[in-house]
C-alpha positions in Angstrom: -17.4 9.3 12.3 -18.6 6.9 15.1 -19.7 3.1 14.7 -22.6 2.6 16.9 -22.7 -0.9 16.3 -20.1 -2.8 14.7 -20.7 -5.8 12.7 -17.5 -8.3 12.3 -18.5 -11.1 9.4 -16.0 -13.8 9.5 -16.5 -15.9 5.7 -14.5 -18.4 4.2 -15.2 -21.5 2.0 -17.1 -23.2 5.2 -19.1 -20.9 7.6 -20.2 -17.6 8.2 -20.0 -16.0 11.3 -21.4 -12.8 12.8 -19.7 -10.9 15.8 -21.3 -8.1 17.2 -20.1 -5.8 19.9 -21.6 -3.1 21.9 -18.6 -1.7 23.7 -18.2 0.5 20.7 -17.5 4.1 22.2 -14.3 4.2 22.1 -13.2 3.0 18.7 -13.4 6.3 17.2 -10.3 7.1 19.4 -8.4 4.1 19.0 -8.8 4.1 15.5 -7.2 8.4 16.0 -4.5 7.2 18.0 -3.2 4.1 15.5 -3.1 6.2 12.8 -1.5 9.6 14.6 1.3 7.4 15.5 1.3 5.8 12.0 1.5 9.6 10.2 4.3 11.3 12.2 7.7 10.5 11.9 8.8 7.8 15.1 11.7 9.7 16.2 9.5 13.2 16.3 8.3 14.3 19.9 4.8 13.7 18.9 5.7 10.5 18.0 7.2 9.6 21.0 4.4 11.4 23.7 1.9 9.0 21.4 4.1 5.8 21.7 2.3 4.7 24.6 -1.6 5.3 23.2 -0.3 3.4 20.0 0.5 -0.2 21.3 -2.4 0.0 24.2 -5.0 1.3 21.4 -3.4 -1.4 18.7 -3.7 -4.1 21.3 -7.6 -2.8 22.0 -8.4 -2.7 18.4 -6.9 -6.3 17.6 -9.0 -7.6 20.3 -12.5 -6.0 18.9 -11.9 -7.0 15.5 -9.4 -10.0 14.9 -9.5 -11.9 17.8 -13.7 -13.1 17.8 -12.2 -14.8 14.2 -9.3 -16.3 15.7 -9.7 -19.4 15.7 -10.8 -20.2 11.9 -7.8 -18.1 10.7 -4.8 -19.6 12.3 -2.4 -20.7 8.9 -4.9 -19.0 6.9 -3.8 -15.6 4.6 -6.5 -12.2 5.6 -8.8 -10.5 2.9 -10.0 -8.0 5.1 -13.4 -6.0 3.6 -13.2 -2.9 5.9 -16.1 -0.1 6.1 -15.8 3.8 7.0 -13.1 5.0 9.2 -11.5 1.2 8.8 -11.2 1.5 5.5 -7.5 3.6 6.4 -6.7 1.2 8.4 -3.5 -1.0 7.8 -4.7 -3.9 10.1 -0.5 -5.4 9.7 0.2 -2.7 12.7 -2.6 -3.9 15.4 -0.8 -5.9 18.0 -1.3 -9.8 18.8 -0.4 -9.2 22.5 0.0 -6.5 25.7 3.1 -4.4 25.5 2.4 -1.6 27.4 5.8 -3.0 29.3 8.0 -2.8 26.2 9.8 -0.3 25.6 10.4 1.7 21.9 11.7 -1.1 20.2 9.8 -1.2 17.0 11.4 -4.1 15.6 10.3 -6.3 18.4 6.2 -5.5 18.6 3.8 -8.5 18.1 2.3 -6.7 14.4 -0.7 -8.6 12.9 1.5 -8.9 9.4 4.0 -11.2 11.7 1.0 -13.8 11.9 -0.5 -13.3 8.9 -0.2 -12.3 5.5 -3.4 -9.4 4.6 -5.0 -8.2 1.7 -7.6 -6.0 1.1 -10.8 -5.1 -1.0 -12.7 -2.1 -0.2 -15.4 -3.4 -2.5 -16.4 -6.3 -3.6 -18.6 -5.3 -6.6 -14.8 -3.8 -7.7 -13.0 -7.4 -6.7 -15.6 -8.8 -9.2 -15.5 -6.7 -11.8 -11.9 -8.4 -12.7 -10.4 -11.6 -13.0 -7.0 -12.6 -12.0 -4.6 -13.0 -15.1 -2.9 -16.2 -15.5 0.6 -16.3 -14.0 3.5 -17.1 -16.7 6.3 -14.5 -17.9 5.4 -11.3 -16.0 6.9 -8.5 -18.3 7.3 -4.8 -16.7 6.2 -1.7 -17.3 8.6 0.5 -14.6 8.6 4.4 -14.9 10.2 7.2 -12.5 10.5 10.4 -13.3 12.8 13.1 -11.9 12.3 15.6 -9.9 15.7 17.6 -9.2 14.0 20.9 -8.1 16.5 23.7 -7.6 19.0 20.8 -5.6 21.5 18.9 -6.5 20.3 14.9 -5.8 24.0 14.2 -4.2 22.5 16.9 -1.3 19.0 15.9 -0.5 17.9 14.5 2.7 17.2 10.8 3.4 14.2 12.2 4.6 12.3 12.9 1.5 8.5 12.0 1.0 6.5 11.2 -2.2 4.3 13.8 -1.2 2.0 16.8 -2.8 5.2 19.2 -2.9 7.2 17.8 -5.4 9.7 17.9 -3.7 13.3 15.9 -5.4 13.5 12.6 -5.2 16.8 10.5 -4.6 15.3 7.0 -4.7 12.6 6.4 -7.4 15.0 6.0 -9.9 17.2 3.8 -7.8 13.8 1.6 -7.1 13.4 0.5 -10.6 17.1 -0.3 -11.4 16.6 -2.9 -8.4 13.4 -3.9 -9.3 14.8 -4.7 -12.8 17.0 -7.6 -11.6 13.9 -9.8 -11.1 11.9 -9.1 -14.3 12.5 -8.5 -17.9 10.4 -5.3 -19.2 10.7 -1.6 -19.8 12.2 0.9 -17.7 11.9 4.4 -18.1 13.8 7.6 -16.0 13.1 10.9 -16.0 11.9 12.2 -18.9 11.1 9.2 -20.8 8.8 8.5 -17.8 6.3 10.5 -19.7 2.2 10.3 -20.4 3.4 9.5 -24.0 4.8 6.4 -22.5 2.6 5.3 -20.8 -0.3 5.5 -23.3 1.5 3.3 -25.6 3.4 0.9 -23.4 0.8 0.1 -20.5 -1.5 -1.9 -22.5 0.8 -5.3 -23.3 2.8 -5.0 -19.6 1.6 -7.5 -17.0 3.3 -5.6 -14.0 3.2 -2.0 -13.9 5.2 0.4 -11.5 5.5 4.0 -11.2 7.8 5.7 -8.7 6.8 9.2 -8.7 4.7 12.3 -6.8 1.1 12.0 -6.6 -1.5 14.7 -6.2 -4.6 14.0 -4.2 -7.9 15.7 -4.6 -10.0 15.0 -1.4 -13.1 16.5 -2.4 -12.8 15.1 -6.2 -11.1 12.3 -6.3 -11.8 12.0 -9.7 -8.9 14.5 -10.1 -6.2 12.6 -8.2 -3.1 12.0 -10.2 0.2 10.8 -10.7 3.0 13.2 -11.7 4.9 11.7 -14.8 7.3 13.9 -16.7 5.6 16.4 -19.5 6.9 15.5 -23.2 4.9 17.6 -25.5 2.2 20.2 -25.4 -0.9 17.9 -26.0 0.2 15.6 -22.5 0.2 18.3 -19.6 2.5 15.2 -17.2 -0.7 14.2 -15.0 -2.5 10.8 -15.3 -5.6 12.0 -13.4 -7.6 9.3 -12.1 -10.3 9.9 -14.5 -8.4 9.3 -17.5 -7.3 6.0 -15.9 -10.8 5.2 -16.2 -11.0 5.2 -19.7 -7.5 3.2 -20.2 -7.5 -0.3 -20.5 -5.0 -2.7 -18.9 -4.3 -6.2 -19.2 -1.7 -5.5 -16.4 -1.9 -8.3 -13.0 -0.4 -6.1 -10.8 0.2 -2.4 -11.1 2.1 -0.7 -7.9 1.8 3.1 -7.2 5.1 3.5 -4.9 3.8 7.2 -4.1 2.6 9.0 -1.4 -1.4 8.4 -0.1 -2.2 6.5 -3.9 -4.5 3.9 -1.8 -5.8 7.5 -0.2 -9.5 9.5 -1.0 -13.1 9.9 -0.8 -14.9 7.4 1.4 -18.3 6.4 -0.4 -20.8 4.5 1.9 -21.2 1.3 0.4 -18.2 1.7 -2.2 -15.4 2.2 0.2 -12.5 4.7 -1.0 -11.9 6.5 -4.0 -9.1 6.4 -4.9 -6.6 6.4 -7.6 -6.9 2.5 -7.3 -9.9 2.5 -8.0 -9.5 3.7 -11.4 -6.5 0.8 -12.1 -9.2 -1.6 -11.2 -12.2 -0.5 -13.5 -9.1 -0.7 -16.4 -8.8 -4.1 -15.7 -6.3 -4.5 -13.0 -7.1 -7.3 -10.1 -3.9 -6.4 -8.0 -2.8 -3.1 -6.7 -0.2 -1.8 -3.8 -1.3 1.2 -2.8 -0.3 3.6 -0.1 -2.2 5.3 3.0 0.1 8.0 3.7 3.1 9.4 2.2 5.7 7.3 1.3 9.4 7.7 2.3 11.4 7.7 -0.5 14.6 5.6 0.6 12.0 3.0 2.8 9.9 2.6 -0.5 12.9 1.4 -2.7 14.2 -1.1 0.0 10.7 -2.2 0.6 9.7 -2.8 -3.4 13.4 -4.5 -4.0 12.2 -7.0 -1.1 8.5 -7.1 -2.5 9.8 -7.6 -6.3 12.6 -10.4 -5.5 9.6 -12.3 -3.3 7.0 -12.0 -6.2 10.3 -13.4 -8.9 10.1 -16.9 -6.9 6.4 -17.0 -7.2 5.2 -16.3 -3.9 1.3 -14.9 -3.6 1.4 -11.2 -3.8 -0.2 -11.1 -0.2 2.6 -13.0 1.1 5.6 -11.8 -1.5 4.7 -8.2 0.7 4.5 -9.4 3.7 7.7 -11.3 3.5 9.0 -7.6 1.9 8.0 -6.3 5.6 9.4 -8.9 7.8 12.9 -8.1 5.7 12.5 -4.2 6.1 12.1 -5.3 9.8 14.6 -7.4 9.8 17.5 -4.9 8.1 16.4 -1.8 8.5 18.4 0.8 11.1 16.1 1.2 14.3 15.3 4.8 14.1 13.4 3.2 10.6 11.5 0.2 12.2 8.6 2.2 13.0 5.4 1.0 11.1 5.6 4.9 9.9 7.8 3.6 7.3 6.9 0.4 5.9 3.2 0.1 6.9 1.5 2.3 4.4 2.2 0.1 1.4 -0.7 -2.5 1.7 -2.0 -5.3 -1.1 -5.5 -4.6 -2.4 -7.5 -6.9 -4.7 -6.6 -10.7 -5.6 -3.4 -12.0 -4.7 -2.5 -14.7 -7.3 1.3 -14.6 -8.1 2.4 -13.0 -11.1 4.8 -15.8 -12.2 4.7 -19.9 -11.0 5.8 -21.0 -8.3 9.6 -22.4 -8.3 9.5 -25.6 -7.5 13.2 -26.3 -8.4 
């Protein structure tokens, strides 16, 4: 998938502007080399041989698609409407300036995300379709299930993903408990995190999270789901994208802390397919979503910083971006890389959830 001629549109409550560029040949490949680098682990050899193509290719892609707009966006927050490969793109991990001189110190690279905060909406016949929700007492729907597997939790690796496998997770459960310190609501572990549960609860929450596996369907998106627990015969533990589609939601935000839940099907015209997509037809203007898998100890330190940020009333945009600059900030080095924290991107409207503080 080549661009043969990209189109930048630059709108905001002013002016439109049109950039175009012909020195298009080689986005394909930077676009490849962001998101190798993005995908592998930053302490892997791969990761390391690739280092070097990251920052000059995130550099080389800032400057063909941010920096013509510039100018108008200085102060300003980012809704960025991307199109085919870009739609997989988190734009927080292109870089401001030159590094090739800098060494592996992933803390210290010029991101996007430390200028701005960015949003996204993969279609804007979807961003329409819903209204923000008016911000007053958000009340939470939180659910993670456990998955033990044959291991005992006090023995698995740091290293786990919320991936296809299944594999057991140490942290989901852990994320709600911190999340619950910032808003009132439901919290459900293991195997009350069930389809039951959700079916009956989802409706009168205003935030909804769920910590758990996901499966992705490429070719049928439609069939994506998230892995709850199973509680009786007639609920077989899935919610499949499609049933999503039939639910409604009165929900403002709903987070999927999984692996790839931002992930499908590019449609020309539409964007991805994804299970977010199904959260927004129900009625849900704000999603976080995920472009890879997630890790499992990054996710709950990332959504304790995201959850505390949204409790003061910051904009969901910038509540996450703040969550980022903290990961940055405290996380060990051999975690800095935007492997870990870059994924989790804002999609839809960014209203906050509750007012503002204003002390």
């Amino acid at each position: 998938m080549i661009y043969r001629l990209p189109v930048i549109f630059y709108i905001d409550d002013t002016r439109i502007e049109v950039f175009m560029n012909n020195d298009i040949a080689e986005l394909n490949d930077m676009f490849i080399a962001v998101m190798d680098y993005m995908k592998s682990d930053s302490y892997s050899a791969k990761s390391m041989a690739n280092y070097g193509k990251y920052v000059e290719s995130a550099h080389d892609l800032y400057k063909l698609l941010i920096m013509p707009c510039e100018k108008w966006i200085q102060g300003k927050s980012i809704t960025i409407v991307p199109d085919n490969i870009l739609c997989y793109l988190p734009f927080e991990v292109l870089l401001t300036r030159d590094v090739k001189n800098l060494k592996n110190s992933f803390k210290s690279l010029p991101y996007l995300i430390k200028e701005y905060p960015i949003s996204y909406a993969y279609s804007i016949r979807l961003l329409d379709m819903v209204n923000p929700k008016q911000g007053g007492k958000a009340r939470m729907l939180a659910m993670a299930p456990e998955f033990k597997g044959d291991e005992s939790l006090n023995f698995i690796s740091e290293n786990i993903y919320r991936s296809n496998n299944l594999s057991p997770l140490k942290y989901n459960v852990e994320e709600i408990v911190n999340i619950s310190k910032y808003f009132k609501g439901t919290y459900l572990k293991g195997k009350q995190a069930n389809e039951s549960k959700f079916y009956e609860l989802a409706e009168n929450n205003d935030i909804i999270h769920i910590a758990s596996h996901t499966i992705i369907d490429d070719n049928i998106p439609m069939r994506s789901k998230i892995v709850l627990s199973k509680d009786s015969l007639d609920e077989d533990g899935y919610l499949n994208t499609y049933e999503i589609y039939q639910t409604k939601l009165n929900a403002d935000l709903v987070v999927l802390s999984g692996c790839q839940t931002g992930y499908g099907k590019y449609f020309k015209g539409e964007g991805i397919s994804s299970l977010t997509n199904g959260f927004l037809y129900a009625g849900c203007p704000s999603i976080v979503a995920t472009l890879w898998d997630a890790s499992d100890k990054s996710a709950m330190r990332l959504m304790s910083y995201f959850y505390k940020n949204l409790s003061l009333g910051q904009d969901k945009d910038i509540a996450l971006r703040n969550a980022k600059l903290e990961y940055l900030e405290k996380c060990p080095p051999y975690k800095a890389s935007p492997h870990y924290w870059a994924g989790f991107i804002m999609i839809g409207h960014t209203n906050p959830v509750v007012p503002p503080d204003t002390g």
